[in-house]
N, C-alpha and C positions, 0 to 999 in steps of 0.2 A: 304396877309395873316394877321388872324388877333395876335397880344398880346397874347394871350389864345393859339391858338392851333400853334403856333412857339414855345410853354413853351412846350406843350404836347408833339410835337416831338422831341423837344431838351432832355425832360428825360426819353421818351421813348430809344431812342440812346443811353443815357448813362446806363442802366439799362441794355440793352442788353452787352453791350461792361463791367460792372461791369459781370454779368451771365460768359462771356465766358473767364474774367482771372481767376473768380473763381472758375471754371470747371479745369483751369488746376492748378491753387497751390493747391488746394486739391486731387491732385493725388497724388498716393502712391509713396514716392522717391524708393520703392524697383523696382515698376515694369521701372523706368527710367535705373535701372543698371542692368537691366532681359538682359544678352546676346542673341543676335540673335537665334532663332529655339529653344532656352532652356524654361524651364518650372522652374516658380517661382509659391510658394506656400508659403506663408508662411516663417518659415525659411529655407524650401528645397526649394533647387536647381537640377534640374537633367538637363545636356547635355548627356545624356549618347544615343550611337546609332547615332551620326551624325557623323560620320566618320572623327570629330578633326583629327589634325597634330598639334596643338598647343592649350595651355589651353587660353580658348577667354578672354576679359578682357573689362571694368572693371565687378570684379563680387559685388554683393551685398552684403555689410560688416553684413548684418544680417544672414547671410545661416549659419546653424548648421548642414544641413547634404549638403554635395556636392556630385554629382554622375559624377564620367567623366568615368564612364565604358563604354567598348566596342567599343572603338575610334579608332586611330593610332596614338596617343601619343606615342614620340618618346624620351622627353625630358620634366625636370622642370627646370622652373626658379628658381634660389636661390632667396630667397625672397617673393617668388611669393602667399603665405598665410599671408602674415603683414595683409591686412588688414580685413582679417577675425578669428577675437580672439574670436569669438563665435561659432567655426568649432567642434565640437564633432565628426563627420563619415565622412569619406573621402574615396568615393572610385573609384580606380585607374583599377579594375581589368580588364584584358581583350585587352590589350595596347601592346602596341611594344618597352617599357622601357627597356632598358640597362643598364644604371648605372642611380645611384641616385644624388650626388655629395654634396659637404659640403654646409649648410645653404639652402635646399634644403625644414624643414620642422621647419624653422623659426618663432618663434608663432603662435607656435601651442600645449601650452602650455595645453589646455585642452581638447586636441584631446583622443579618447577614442576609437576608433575602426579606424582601418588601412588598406586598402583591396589591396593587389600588386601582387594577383595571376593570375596567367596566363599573366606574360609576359616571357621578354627575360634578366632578370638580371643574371648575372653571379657569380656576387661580392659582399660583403659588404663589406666596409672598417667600419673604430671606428668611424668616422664623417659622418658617412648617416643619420642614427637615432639620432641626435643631437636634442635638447629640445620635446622629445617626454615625457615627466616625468610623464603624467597623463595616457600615452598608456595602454589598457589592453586588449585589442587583435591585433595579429599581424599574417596577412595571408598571407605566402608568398610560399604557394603553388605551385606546376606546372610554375615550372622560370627553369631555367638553372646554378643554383647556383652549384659552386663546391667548393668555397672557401669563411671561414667566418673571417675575422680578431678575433685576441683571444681577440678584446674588443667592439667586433661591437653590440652587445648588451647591454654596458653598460651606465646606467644611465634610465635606465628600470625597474626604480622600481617598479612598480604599475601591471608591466605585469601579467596578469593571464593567456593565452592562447599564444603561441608560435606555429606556423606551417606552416612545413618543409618542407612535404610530397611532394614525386614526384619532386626529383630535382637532381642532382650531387654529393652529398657530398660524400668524400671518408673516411671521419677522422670527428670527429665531439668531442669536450674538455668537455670530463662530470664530470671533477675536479673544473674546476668552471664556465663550461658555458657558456665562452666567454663574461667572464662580467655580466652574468645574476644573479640578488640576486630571491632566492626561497624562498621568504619571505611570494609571492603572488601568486606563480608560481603553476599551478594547470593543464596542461596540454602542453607537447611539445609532438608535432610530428615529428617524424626523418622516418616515412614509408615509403617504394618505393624509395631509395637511393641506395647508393653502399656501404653504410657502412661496412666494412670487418674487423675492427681492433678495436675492442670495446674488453676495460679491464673490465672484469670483477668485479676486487674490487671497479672502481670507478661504477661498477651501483649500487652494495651493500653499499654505502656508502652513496647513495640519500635517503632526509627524507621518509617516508614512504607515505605521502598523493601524493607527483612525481611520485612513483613508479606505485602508481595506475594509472597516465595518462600519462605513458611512451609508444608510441608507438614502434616497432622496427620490425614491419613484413615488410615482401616483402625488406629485406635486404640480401646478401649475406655475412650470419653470421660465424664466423670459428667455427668448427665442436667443439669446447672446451670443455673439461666438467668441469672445474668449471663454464663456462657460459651457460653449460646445466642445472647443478642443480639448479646453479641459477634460472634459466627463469621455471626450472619445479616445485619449490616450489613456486614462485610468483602463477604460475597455480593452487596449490594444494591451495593454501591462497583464491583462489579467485579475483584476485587482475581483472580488468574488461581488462588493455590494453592488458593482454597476453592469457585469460579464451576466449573472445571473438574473438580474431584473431587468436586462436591455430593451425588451418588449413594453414595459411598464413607465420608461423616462421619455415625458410629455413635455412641450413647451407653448406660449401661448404667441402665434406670429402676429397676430393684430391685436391684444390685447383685448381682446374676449373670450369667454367663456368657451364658443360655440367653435372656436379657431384654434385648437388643437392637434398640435401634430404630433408625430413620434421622433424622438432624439434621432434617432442613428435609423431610421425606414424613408422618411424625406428628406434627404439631404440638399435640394434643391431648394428650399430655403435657407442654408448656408453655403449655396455655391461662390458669394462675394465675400465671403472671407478667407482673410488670407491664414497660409499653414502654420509660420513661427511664432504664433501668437500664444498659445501652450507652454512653449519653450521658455518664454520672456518670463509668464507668469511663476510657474515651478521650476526651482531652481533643482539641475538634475544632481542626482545621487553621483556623488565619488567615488568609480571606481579604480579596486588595489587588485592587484594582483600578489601573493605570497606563497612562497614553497612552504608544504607542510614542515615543523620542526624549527624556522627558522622564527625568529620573533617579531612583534606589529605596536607599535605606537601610535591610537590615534589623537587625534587633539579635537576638542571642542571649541569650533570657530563660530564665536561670537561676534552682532555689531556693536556690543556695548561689554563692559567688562559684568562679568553675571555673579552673584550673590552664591549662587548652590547650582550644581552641575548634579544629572543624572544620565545616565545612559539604559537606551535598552537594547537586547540581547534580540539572535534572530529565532531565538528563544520565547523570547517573549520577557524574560526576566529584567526585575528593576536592577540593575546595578550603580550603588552607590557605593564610598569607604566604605570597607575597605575593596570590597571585590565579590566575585560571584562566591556560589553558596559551595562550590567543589576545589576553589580558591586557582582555577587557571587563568581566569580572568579577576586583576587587581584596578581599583581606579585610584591612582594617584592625587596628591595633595593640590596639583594644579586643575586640576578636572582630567586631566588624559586619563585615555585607556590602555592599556598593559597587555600584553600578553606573550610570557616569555613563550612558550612551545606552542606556536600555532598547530590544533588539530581540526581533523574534519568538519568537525560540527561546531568549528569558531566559522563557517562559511556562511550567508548573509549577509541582513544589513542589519547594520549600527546604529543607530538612535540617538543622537548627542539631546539632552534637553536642558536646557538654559535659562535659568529663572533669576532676576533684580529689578530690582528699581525703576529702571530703565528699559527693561525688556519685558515682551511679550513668552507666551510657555510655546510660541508658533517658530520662536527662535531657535531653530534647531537643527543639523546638520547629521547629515546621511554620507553612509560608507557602504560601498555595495563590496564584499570583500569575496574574494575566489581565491581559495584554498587548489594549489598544483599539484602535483605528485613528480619526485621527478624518475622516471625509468630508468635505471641502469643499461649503458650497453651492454649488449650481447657480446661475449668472448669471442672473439676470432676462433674458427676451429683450426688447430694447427696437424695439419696431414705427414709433418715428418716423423713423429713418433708410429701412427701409427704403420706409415711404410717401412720403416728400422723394423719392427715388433714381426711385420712380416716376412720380411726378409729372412731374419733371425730364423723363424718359426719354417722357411719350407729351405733350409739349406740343413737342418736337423734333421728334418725327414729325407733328403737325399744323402742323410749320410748312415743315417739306420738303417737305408733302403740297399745301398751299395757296401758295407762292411758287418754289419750287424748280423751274424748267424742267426735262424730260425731257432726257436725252443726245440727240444724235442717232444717234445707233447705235441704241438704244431706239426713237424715234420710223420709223425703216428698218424696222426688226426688225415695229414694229406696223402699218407700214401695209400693208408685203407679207403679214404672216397675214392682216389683213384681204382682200386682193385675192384670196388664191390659193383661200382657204378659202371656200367656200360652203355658207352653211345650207338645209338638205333644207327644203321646202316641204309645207306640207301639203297633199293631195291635193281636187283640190275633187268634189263627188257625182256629177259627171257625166265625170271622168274614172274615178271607182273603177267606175259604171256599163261604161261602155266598156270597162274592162278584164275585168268580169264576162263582159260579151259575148262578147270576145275568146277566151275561154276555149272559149265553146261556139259558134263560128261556124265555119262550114266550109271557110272559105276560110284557109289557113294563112298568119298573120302575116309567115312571113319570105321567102314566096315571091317571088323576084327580077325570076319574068317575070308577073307579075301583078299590077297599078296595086292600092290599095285606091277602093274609092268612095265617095264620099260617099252615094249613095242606095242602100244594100248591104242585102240583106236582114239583116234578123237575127232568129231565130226562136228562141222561148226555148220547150224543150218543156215541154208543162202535164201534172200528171198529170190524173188523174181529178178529175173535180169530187166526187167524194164525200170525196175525199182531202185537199183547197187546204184546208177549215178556215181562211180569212183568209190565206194566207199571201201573200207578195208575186205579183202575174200581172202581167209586161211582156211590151205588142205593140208592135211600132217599126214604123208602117209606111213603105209605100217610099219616099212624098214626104215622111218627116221628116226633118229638117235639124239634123243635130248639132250645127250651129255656131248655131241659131238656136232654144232650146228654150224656147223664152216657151210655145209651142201643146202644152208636156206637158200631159195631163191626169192627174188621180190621181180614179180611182173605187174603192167599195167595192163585191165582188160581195152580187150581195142574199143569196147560202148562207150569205156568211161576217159576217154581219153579226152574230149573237149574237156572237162571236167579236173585235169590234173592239177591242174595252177589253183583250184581254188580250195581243192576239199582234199587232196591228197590220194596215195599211190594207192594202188590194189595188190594186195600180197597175198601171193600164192606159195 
């Protein structure tokens, strides 16, 4: 072989063998940590459906969303998220979970949705939920939960959504929550429990925007009636978790099972209670009235002096120092709220939240605020200009009417319509005769070789004399003179003479 083609196949070989490591270092390092039967995408991960017993490993530290639904997950590793800090959605639902256990959801610091429904948890202790601090929805639906530790929610700040529903709870802490701050807090479900022991002053004491996504149906509620009037002016407000489930809020009036009624369909088991009893409990909202443009101070009235003041918007927005995110609304160094140019959509309610030492986060003060417009009067219409403007305008025209000569173009124009135009005449009676005649003479009008005569017969045929009845009878005879009709005579026949008064003379 020759120099030449021992060179050709030597970098032929090499070529191929550079081709086939660079086939695999340019493979994506996700799909190397893609767990068996699971589906990588991107930053999803889904194992969900393969009938897991245990979370497979290693997963790909890029996944933002992880799917282990629908498994037989029985257990987590503490630990077992280190190395995925880019995990936003995790979800668990669907599983054979039991307990959670400490260090359990270990950075996971900017996890943001949590799915733990439909398993078999029982419990929470204070250390399940540990560094969830970016969490803001938490489903922990259809579990077996009967017991919450009074701080197993805390450090949950950011929570928006809480739910309960469908589980054990007997007793559930609505003085603080269990740790929970309502800063962000915009919906818990407590529906389909055993709740049986719920105080009434602590629901009246929740800010107002909780109350709207308080659920509490399909509970076994005690027959109460401060906690009737309660839940029946929510209804009457409109408030959506109680207007909308009104068929669903049960109470128990003997304290069994079997003795069930409906909130708001029997009311005859609260006919001995009295009405202002609602009143006493919920302290009502303060309302302002303000013209748009003009400015609004509110103050956060506190019964203790409070550590940190926050307010919410009817927005829904936290506002804290310095002020809202568009900066119309400022909160000052005392906790008041601010707002130089009140506009339309500063209208709602206010939110004061007050948190120290000494106070509860129930401590909090409502502004119902309505935003006015104010209408400008309407102008007087003043009628004397426009009577001057007319006056003016027709003593001009009486005076162009009365000195003003015509154009002459005008007076051309009027004197040739006048010339060319002739007005029709009215016909005088012995022409309209003549033309009667004409009609029925025998001699035809337009015949060219035939003179007419002045002494021309004209013969008007009569019917029957039984038939005239007065009617008109003209004889013309031969020596009468058209042009000369002084010698017409007009007589009445003597038949038709009953007849005169109604139909007129007979002319001969």
């Amino acid at each position: 072989m020759s120099w030449p083609a021992l060179l050709g196949a030597l970098l032929c070989t090499l070529r191929v063998g550079l081709g086939t490591l660079d086939a695999e270092d340019f493979l994506p390092t996700a799909l190397h940590n893609c767990p068996d039967r699971c589906v990588c995408a991107a930053d999803h991960l889904s194992c969900a459906g393969l009938g897991l017993q245990d979370v497979p490993a290693p997963l790909p530290v890029s996944a933002a969303d992880l799917d282990l639904s629908h498994n037989a997950l029985q257990r987590l590793r503490p630990g077992w998220l280190t190395p995925l800090s880019h995990l936003r959605t995790l979800r668990l639902g669907h599983n054979e979970l039991e307990a959670l256990g400490h260090g359990v959801f270990e950075n996971a610091s900017v996890l943001q949705l949590l799915d733990l429904s439909w398993n078999a948890l029982r419990a929470l202790s204070g250390h399940d939920l540990e560094g969830l601090k970016a969490l803001e929805t938490l489903l922990l639906f259809h579990n077996r939960l009967a017991h919450l530790d009074p701080n197993a929610f805390q450090g949950l700040s950011a929570l928006r959504g809480l739910y309960l529903g469908c589980n054990e709870l007997t007793t559930f802490s609505f003085d603080h929550l269990h740790g929970l701050g309502v800063a962000h807090l915009r919906t818990l479900d407590l529906s389909s429990n055993r709740l049986g022991r719920i105080q009434a002053p602590d629901l009246a004491s929740l800010p107002a925007f909780l109350k709207n996504g308080l659920y509490l149906h399909n509970n076994p509620l005690p027959c109460d009636c401060h906690l009737y009037h309660l839940l029946q002016r929510w209804r009457q407000r409109g408030l959506s978790a109680v207007s909308d489930f009104a068929r669903e809020y049960v109470c128990l009036a003997f304290k069994v099972p079997t003795s069930r009624v409906r909130f708001f369909e029997h009311s005859r088991v609260f006919e001995n209670c009295s009405a202002p009893l609602a009143g006493s409990l919920e302290k009502p909202e303060e309302q302002l009235q303000v013209q748009a443009g003009q400015s609004l101070r509110l103050q956060c009235n506190a019964s203790a002096p409070a550590a940190h003041v926050a307010w919410v918007s009817p927005q829904h927005e936290l506002l804290v120092a310095p002020g809202s995110r568009n900066g119309s609304i400022a909160v000052l160094a005392d906790g008041s709220l601010a707002i130089r140019n009140v506009q339309p959509w500063h209208e709602g309610v206010f939110v004061c939240l007050a948190t120290g030492p000494r106070l509860r986060h129930s401590q909090t003060h409502e502004y119902n605020v309505t935003v006015n417009f104010t209408n400008p009067e309407p102008e007087a219409f003043n009628t004397g200009y426009t009577t001057l403007l007319g006056c003016a305008v027709g003593l001009v025209l009486v005076l162009l009417y009365l000195f003003a000569p015509p154009c002459p173009g005008c007076r051309r124009c009027y004197q040739r319509t006048c010339r060319c135009r002739r007005w029709p005449r009215a016909p005088s009676p012995l022409q309209e005769l003549s033309a009667q005649s004409s009609v029925l003479s025998t001699t035809p009008p337009d015949a060219p070789s035939r003179k007419a005569s002045v002494h021309k017969h004209v013969v008007f045929l009569e019917p029957g004399r039984n038939g005239l009845n007065g009617r008109v009878q003209l004889a013309v005879a031969e020596d009468f003179d058209l042009y000369n009709p002084v010698s017409l005579r007009f007589k009445a026949g003597s038949e038709s003479t009953s007849s005169m008064g109604s139909e007129g003379l007979v002319i001969t």
